[in-house]
N, C-alpha and C positions, 0 to 999 in steps of 0.2 A: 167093330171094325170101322174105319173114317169110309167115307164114303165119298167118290168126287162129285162136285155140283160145280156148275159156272153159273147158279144164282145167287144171287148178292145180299143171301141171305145167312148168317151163320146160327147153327142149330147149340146150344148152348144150355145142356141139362133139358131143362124141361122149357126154358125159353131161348125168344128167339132178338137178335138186336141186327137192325141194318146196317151196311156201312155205303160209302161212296165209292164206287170200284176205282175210280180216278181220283183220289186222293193218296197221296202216301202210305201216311201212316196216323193221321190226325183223327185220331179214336178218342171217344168220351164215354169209352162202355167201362162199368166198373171190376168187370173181368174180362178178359179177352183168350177167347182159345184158339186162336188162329193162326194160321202159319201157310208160307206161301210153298208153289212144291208146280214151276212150269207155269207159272202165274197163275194155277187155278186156288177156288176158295175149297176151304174142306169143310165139313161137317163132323163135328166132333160130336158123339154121343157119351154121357159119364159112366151108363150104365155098359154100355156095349163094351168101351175099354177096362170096366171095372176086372172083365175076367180075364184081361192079357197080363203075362205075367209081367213083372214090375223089370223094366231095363233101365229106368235111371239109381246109378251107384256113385257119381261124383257129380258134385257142383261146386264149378269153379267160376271166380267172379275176375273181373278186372277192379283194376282199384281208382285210380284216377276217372271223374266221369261215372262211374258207376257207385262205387262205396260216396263219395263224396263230388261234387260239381266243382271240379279244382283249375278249368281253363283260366278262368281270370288271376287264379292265385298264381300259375306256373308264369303266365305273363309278367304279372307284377316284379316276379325277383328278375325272371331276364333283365326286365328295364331297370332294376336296382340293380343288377351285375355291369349293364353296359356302361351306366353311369357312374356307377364306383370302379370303373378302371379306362372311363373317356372310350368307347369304341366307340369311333369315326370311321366309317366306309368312305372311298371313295366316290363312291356315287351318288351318295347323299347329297341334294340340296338342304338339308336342317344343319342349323347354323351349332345344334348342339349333337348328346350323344342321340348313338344307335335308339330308335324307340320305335317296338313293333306293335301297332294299334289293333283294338279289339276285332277289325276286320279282317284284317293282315293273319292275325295270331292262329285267329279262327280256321283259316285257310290252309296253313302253314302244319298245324298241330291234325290238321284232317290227314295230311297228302303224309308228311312222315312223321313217325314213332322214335322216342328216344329224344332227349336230349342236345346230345354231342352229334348226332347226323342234322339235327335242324341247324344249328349252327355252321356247323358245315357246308350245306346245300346254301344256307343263303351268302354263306361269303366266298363259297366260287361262282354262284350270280351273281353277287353284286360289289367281288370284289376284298380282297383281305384288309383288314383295318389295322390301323393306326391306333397307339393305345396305354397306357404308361406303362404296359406291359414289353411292348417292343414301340420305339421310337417312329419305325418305320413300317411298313407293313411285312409280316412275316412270308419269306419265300420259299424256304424248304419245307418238309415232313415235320423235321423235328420241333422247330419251333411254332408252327405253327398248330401242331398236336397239343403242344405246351401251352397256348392262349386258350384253344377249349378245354384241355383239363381246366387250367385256371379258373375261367369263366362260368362251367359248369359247378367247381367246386365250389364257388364261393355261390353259388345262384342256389344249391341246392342248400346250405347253411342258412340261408336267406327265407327259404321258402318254409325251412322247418321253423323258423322265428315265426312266420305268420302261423301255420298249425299249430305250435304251440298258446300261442297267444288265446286260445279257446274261444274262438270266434264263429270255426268251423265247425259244421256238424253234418253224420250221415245223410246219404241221402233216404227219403222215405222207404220205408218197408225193408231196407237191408237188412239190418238186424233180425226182425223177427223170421226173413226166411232163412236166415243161416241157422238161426235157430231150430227151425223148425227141423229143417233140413238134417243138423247136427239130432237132434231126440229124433230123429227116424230111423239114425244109423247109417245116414250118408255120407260119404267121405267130402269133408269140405276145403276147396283150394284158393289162393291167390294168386294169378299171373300177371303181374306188371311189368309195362317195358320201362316204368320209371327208374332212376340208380334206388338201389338196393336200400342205404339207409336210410333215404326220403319216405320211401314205402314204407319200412319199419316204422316212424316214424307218425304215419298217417294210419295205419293200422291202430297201434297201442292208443293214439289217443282218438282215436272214431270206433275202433269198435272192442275197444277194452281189450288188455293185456289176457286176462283170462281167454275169450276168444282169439286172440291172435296165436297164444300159445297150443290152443287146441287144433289150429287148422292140421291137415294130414300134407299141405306142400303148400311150399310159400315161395315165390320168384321170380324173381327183379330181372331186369335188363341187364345188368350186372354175370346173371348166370346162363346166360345163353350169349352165342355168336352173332348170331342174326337176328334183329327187333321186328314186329312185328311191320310189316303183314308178313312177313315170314313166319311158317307155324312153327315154327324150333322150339318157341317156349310150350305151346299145348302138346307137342311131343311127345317132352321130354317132363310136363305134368303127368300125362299117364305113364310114362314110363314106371315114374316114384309111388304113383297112388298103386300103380298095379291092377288099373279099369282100363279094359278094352276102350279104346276111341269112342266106338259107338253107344258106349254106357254113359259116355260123360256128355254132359251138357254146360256150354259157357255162358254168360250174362257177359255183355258187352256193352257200348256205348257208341261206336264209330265205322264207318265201314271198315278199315284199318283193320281194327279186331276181330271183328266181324270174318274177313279175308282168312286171317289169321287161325282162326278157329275151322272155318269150311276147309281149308285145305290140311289140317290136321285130320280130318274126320269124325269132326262134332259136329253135333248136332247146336244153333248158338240162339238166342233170342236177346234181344235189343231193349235197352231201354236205355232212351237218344236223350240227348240235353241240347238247350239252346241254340247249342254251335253246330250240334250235328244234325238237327231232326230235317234238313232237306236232304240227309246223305240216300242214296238208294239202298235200301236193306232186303232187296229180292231173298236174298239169300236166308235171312234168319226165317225161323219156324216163329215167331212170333215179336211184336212190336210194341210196348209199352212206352209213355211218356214216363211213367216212374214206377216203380212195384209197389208200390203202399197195398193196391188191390190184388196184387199175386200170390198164391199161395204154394205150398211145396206141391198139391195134387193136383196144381194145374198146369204144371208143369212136368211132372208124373206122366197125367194122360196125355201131353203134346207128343213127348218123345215118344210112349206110345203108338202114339198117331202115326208117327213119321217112320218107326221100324215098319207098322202093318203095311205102310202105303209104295214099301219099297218092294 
């Protein structure tokens, strides 16, 4: 059974590793079992959970950020969409097109999910643009629906150029825990808020068609209403897998997702990149910089951890 402690010590098999109670989440331990739960530390024992019965049955990942470190790429085609169709905001002082800076991007790709709502959100703050797509800046629904399909559509042809271009590569330790995961007999998912064929697309060529073709639910922004932090998509994951909420476990990257997942009623754990690792991830059962060191079992005993402590 986990055990509550408020020392700043975490019990880990037969050893033991300190952390900083005031630090985030900036760990250099090569396994980490920890998971927050009212901001206290827990104490995981391997042996003690050895004999609770086994409640994790889905593991579902995000794909963007997690399967791959894709913020810079998704940038990139914006800025190749706004310049191949001249978007000019109003409000711009830049004497040329739309270009959103790795700061900016960063910011922006935190706060909202999807696509066509980021574009959205920035051109009713800062104004609808000007563009060879419309001469003047578009003022109803419909046209102006018609510059982000546009915009999106050609950003996402864009972005598959660079994916394809074999450049990209998983991020650490994905594979082998899907793997792992998959020879355990755990049902394996993908929820992304990204469009549907970009995903496809980052899938077949990061973790091979064989694997893409095996996962048990696969799903894009595309197939849900409401992009995350809305949990619509981890819903309507368990709906298809047919796992209780509390059986599945998500892997995420952002607090976004993160959100996204808690209020579905999963249980989520983090592993943050660049852009996101000052996000606060109170909520995840555990925080990784990357999973190269995670294994299926230790993730196994967290979720463990987390039913016995409820």
């Amino acid at each position: 059974m986990a055990s509550s402690t408020l020392a700043p010590t975490l019990s880990l098999s037969t050893k033991s590793y300190s952390y900083l109670p005031n630090t985030k989440h900036r760990f250099s331990c090569p396994r980490i079992k920890l998971f927050y739960s009212k901001h206290r530390s827990f104490s995981v024992s391997a042996s003690a959970s050895a004999s609770t019965s086994n409640s994790l049955q889905a593991l579902i990942f995000d794909c963007d950020g997690v399967i791959l470190e894709s913020e810079h790429l998704h940038r990139q085609a914006y800025n190749d969409a706004f310049v191949h169709f001249n978007v000019r905001c109003p409000s711009s002082s830049s004497p040329g097109p739309l270009n959103w800076d790795v700061q900016f991007y960063d910011e922006l790709q935190n706060l909202i999910g999807g696509g066509k709502p980021k574009m959205r959100w920035y051109f009713k703050e800062h104004g609808w643009p000007k563009s060879t797509l419309f001469e003047t800046p578009p003022t109803n629904d419909v046209d102006r629906a018609k510059l982000i399909d546009t915009l999106q559509d050609w950003k996402t042809e864009r972005y598959k150029e660079i994916i394809k271009s074999g450049t990209v590569k998983p991020r650490p330790g994905v594979l082998r825990l899907m793997d792992e995961a998959r020879d355990a007999g755990k049902k394996l998912a993908v929820c992304s808020a990204a469009t549907k064929s970009s995903v496809i697309l980052c899938l077949e060529n990061l973790i091979g068609i064989e694997r893409f073709q095996g996962l048990d639910c696969f799903l894009a922004g595309d197939d849900v209403k409401e992009k995350k932090p809305s949990p619509s998509i981890y819903v309507t994951a368990s709906k298809k897998l047919g796992i209780s909420e509390k059986d599945c476990l998500v892997v995420e990257d952002s607090v976004i997702g993160l959100q996204a997942a808690t209020q579905a009623g999963m249980s989520c754990v983090v592993t943050y990149t660049p852009s996101t690792a000052e996000q606060d991830f109170k909520e995840a059962i555990a925080i990784y910089p990357d999973l190269s060191n995670v294994r299926l079992k230790d993730l196994e005993l967290l979720l463990q951890d987390v039913v016995a402590a409820k």
